[in-house]
N, C-alpha and C positions, 0 to 999 in steps of 0.2 A: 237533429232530433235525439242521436243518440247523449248529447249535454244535456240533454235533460232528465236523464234517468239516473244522473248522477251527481244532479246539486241539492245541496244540504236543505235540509228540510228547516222550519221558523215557523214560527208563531207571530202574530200580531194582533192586537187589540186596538182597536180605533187607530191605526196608523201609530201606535206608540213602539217605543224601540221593541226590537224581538229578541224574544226570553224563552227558555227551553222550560218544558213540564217538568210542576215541583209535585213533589209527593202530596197529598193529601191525608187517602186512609187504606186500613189493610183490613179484613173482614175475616171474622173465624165462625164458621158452620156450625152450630153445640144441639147439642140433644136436650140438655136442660139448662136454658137458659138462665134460670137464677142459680142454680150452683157455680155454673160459670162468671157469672156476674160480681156473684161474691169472690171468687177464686181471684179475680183480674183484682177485686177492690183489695181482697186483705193479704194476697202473698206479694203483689206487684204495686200496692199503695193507688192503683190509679184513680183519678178524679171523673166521677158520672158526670156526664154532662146532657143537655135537651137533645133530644133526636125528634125527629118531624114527625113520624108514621104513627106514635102514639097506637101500636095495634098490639100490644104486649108481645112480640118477635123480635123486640130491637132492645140493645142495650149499647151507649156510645158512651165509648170513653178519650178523655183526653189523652195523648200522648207527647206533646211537646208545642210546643208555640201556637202551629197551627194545624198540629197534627193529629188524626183522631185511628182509635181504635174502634171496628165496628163487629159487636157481637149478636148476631140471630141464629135463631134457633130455628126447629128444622128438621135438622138433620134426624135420622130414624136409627141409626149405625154410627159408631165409632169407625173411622178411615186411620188406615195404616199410614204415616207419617215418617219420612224420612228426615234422619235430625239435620240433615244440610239445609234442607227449607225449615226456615225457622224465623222467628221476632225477637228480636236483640236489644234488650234497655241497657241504659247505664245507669250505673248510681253514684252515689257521693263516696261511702263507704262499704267496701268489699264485705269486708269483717262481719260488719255490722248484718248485710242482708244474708250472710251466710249462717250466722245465728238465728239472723227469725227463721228462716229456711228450717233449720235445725228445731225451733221451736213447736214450729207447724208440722212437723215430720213430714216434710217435703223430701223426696229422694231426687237426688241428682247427679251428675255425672262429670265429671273431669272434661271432657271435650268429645268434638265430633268424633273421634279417632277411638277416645278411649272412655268403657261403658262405665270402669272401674267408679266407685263414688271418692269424690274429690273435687277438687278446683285446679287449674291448670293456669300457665304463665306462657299468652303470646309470645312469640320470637321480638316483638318489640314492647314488651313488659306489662302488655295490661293482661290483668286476671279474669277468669272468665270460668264460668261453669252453665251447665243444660239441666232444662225439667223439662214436664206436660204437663200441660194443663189437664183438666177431668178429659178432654175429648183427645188426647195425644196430640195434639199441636205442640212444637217444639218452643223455647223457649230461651234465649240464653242470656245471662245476665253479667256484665261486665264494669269494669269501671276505667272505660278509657276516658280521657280528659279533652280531648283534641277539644 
């Protein structure tokens, strides 16, 4: 009895090989939904896509192949946010999203560590800086290649 409290857990689907949980979507709580909406589309580029509920509290966005961002509103209060939890994009070029940042007078910050405004250099070379969105949800945007 007690081997069974400690074999590995699997997945299966109709008897087809067993595969581990892929990520799907990550959901952010916003007070006002279409400022947020816009904020994801014009500082982060992302692609609206259908969402089901059609109840005006939903806003979904693309994030990667299969991957979606999910924004509703809601919430009544700004929640204090710690920059360790955070949504991490990459982009092609650093430069470049550093300038529209720059454009949009977005403030941002060098790293988890330091509040100072900059950009900062992983110990294994990819560049990286933090913002908030309207609701303080953390944000950090990098340009690692893996």
């Amino acid at each position: 009895m007690a081997g069974c409290l400690f074999a590995p857990l699997s997945f299966s689907q109709s008897g087809s090989v067993n595969k581990t949980a892929e990520f799907d979507h990550s959901t952010v709580f916003v007070r006002d939904l279409q400022k947020s909406a816009d904020f994801y589309e014009k500082v982060l580029g992302l692609e609206r896509i259908a969402e089901p509920f059609k109840d005006g509290r939903h806003v979904w966005f693309r994030i990667g192949a299969h991957d979606q961002l999910h924004v509703v509103s809601g919430a009544t209060e700004a929640m204090p946010h710690d920059v360790n939890v955070h949504l991490a994009f990459r982009v092609a070029s650093f430069g470049d999203f550093v300038s529209h940042l720059d454009q949009l007078s977005i403030k941002y910050r060098k790293s988890i560590r330091d509040a100072a405004k900059g950009t900062s250099v992983r110990p294994d070379g990819v560049h990286q800086l933090y913002f908030q969105d309207p609701d303080g949800y953390w944000i950090e945007v990098n340009d690692d290649k893996f």
